[in-house]
C-alpha positions in Angstrom: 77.5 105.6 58.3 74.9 105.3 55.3 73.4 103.6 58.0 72.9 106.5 60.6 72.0 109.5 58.1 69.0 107.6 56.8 67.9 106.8 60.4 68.4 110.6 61.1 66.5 111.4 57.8 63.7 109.4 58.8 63.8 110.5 62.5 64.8 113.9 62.5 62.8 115.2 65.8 64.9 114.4 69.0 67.1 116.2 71.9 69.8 117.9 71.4 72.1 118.0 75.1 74.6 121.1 75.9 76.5 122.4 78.5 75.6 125.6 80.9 78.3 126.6 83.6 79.0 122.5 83.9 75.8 121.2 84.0 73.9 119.4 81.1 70.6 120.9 79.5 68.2 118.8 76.9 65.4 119.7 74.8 63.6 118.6 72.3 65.5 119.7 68.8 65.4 119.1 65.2 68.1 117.6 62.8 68.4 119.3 59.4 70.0 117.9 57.3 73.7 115.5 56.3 76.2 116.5 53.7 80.0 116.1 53.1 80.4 114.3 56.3 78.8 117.4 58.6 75.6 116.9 60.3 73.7 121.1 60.0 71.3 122.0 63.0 70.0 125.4 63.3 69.2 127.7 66.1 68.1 131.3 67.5 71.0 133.8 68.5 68.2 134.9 71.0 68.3 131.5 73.1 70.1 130.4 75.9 71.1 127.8 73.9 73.2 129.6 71.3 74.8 130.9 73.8 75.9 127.5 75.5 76.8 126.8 72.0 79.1 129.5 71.9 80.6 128.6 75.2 80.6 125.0 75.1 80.7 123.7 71.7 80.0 120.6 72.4 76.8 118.7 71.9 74.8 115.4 71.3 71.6 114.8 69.6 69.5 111.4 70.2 66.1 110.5 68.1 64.2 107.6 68.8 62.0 105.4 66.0 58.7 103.9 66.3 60.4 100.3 66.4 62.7 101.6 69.1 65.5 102.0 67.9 67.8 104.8 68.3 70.9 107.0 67.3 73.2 109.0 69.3 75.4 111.8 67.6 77.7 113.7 69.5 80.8 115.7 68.6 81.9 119.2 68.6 80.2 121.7 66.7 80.8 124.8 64.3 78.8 127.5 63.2 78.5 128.0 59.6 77.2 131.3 58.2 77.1 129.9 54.3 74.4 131.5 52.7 74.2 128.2 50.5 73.6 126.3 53.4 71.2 127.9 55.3 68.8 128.2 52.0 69.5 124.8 52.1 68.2 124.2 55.4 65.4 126.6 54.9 64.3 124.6 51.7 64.8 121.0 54.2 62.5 121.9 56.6 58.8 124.2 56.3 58.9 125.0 59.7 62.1 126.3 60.1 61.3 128.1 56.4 58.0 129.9 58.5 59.9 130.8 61.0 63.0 132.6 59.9 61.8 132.9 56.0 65.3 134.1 54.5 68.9 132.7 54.9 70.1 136.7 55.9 68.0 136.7 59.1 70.0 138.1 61.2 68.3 135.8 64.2 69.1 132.8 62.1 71.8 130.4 62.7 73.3 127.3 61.2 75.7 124.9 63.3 76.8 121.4 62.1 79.0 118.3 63.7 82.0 117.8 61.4 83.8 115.5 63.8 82.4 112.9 66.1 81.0 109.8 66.9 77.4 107.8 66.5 75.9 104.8 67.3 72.8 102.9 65.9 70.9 100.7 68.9 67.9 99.1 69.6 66.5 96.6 72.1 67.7 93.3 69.8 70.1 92.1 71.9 72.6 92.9 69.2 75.7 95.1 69.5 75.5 98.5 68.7 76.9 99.7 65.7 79.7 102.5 66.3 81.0 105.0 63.2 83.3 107.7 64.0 83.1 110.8 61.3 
């Protein structure tokens, strides 16, 4: 699994696919950060998206390296509103820092994969690697 979180940490722009009313939606997305086995992402309560969250708790992220190569990451989520972890994730990444600038924003929030799935692939001609978490 080592494996996968340094791919993620070195790839951490991809998609992120949910569920509306049955029918898959994808767009581009940003992973945050790994810790204890949970995988944190963060959102808007404005978006669409938080609602499909809400409604659908199901997801699964994909990034893609130079070197094509790629990981998948799928499982069901849970939102987390630990103050602790959502500095965290403002301290991770500047954008998402500029954006929401404190941990209490109301707008801000912080969902993470506890339980899942992921797979490590590239065009080798190799087996994929499959972890479950």
């Amino acid at each position: 699994m080592e494996e996968v979180i340094k791919f993620l940490n070195e790839n951490k722009m991809g998609n992120l696919a949910t569920v509306e009313n049955g029918e898959p939606r994808v767009r581009p997305w940003g992973f945050m950060y790994e810790e204890g086995g949970k995988f944190y992402f963060c959102t808007a309560n404005t978006k669409d998206v938080y609602e499909q969250l809400k409604a659908t708790p199901l997801v699964e992220f994909t990034t893609t390296s130079s070197e094509m190569a790629w990981v998948r990451l799928r499982g069901a989520i849970k939102f987390s509103d630990d103050m602790k972890v959502k500095e965290k994730v403002l301290k991770t990444v500047a954008e998402v820092d500029k954006f929401y600038k404190t941990a209490d924003n109301p707008l801000f929030e912080v969902f993470y994969i506890e339980h899942g799935s992921a797979m490590l692939d590239d065009f080798s001609g190799q087996p994929c690697k499959n972890f479950k978490f």
